[in-house]
ZANU-260269 format. One record per residue (C-alpha): residue number from 1; x, z negated, y negated. Coordinates in steps of 0.1 Angstrom, whole numbers. Each point is the difference from the previous one (the first is absolute). Layout:
<pts>
<NUM, <X, Z, Y>>
...
</pts>
This chain:
<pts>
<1, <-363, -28, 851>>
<2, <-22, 27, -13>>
<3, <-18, -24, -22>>
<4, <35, -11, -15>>
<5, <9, 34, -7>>
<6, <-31, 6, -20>>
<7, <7, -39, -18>>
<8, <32, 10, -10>>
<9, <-12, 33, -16>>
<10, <-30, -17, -17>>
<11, <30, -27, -14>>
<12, <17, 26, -9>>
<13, <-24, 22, -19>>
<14, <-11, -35, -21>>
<15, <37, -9, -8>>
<16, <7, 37, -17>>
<17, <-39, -2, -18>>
<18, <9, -35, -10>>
<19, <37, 16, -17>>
<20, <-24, 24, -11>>
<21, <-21, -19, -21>>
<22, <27, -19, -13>>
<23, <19, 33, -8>>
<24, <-34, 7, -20>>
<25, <-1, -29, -18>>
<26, <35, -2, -16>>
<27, <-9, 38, -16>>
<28, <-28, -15, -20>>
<29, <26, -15, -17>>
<30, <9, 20, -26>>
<31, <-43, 2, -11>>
<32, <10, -28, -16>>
<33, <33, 1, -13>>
<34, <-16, 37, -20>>
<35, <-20, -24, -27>>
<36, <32, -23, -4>>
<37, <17, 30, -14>>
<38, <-28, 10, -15>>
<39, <-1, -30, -18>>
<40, <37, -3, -10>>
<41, <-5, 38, -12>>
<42, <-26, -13, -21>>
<43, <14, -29, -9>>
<44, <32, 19, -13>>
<45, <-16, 20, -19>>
<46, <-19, -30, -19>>
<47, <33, -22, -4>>
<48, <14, 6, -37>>
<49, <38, 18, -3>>
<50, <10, -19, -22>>
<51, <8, 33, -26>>
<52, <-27, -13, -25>>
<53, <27, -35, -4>>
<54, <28, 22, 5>>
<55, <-12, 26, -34>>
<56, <-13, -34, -14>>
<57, <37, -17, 5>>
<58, <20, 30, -17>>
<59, <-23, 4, -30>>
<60, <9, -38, -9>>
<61, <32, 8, 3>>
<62, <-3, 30, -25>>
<63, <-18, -14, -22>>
<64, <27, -33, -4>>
<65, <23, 28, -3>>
<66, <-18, 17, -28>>
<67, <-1, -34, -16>>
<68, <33, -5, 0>>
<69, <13, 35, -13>>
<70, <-30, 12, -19>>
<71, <-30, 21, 2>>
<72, <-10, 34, -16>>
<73, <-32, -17, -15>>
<74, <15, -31, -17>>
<75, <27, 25, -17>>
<76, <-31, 19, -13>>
<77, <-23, -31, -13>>
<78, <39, -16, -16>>
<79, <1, 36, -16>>
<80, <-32, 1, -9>>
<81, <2, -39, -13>>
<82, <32, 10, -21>>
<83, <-21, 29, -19>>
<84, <-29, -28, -6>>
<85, <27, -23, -17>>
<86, <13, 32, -20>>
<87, <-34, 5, -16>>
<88, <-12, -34, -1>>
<89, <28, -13, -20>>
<90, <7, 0, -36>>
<91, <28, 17, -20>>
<92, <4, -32, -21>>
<93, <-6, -23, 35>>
<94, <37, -22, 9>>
<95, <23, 10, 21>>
<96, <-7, -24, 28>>
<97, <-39, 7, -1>>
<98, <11, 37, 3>>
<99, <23, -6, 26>>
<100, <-26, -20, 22>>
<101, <-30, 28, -8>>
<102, <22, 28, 8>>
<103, <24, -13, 28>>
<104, <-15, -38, 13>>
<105, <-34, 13, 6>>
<106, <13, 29, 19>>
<107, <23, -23, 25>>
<108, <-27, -20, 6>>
<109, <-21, 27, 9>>
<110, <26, 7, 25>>
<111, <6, -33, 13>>
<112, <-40, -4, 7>>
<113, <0, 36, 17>>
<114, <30, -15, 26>>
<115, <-21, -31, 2>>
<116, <-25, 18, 10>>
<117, <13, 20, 31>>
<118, <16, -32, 5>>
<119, <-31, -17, 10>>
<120, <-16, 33, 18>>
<121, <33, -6, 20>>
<122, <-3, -35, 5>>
<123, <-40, 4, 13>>
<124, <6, 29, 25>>
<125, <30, -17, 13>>
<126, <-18, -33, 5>>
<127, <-34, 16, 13>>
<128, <24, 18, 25>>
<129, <17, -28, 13>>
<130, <-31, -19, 3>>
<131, <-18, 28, 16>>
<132, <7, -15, 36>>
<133, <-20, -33, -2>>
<134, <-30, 20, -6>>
<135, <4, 29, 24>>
<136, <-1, 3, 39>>
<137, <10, -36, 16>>
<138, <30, 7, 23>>
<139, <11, 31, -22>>
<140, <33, 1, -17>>
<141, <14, 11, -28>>
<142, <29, 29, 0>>
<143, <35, -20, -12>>
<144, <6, 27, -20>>
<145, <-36, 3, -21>>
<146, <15, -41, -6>>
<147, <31, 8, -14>>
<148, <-10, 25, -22>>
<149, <-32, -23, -15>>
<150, <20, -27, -5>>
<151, <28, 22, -17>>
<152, <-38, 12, -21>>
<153, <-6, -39, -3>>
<154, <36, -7, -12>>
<155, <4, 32, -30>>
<156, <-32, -9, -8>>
<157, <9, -40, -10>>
<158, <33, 14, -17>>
<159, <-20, 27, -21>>
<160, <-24, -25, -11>>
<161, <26, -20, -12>>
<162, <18, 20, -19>>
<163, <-30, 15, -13>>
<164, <-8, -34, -15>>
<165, <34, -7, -9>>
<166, <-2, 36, -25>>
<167, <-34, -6, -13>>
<168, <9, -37, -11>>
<169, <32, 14, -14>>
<170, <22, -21, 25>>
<171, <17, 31, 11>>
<172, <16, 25, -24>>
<173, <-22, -13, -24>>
<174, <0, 20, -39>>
<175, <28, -9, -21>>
<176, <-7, -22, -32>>
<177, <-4, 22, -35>>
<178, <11, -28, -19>>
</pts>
């Protein structure tokens, strides 16, 4: 019975070193879980915000807002196209010529200045929206940066329309001198 005493001991003693080891194994665990997080830390910090298409998404929509109401520097060049027709025209010149030199040339100044920002707008809002299909598979665009491009997409088709629609005349056109 001796010899029993000492199997059951030795049984004993290989049952707690065999919880032992498998105790020791399930802490190596985390070894490798530390470069997972490593890598999604790194990986993080790589992955675009998305503030570049946001800034991108509310300058189109400035800009087809500025082609709808005006800008400082098509006032200026219409100003400084009414002063041209002033000089350039001739005492003795008819009243529609006059009218067209001094007041025309000056609209349509202003009408290609909206037509302008109005393309600007159109591009940025365009190049925001298709941003996506050429950025990080899988990655998705904010709803919001969408809404506000295709608002930049939508004032910028109306302000290049009416900008067309002045310089042609269409719209408010100068009256006849006749």
């Amino acid at each position: 019975m001796a010899t029993n005493a000492v199997d059951e001991t030795e049984a004993t003693k290989a049952t707690t070193d065999e919880k032992a080891v498998d105790t020791t194994k399930s802490d190596e665990v985390p070894e490798t879980e530390v470069p997972a997080a490593a890598d999604y830390a790194q990986t993080k910090e790589e992955a675009p915000s998305g503030v570049g298409q946001g800034a991108a998404a509310v300058v189109s929509a400035a800009l087809g807002v500025v082609s709808l109401t005006g800008s400082w520097i098509g006032t200026v060049a219409s100003a400084r196209q009414n002063l041209v027709g002033q000089l350039e025209t001739a005492q003795n010149a008819g009243v529609a010529q006059q009218i067209q030199a001094v007041y025309g040339d000056a609209w349509q100044t202003t009408a290609l200045w909206g037509g302008l920002f109005a393309l600007i707008a159109l591009v940025v809002g365009v190049v925001t929206l298709a941003r996506p299909a050429f950025g990080t598979p899988g990655r998705i665009q904010a709803p919001w940066i969408k809404s506000v491009a295709w608002a930049g997409v939508a004032l910028g088709v109306i302000g290049l329309f009416l900008a067309v629609l002045k310089y042609t005349g269409i719209l408010l056109g100068l009256p006849s001198a006749s």
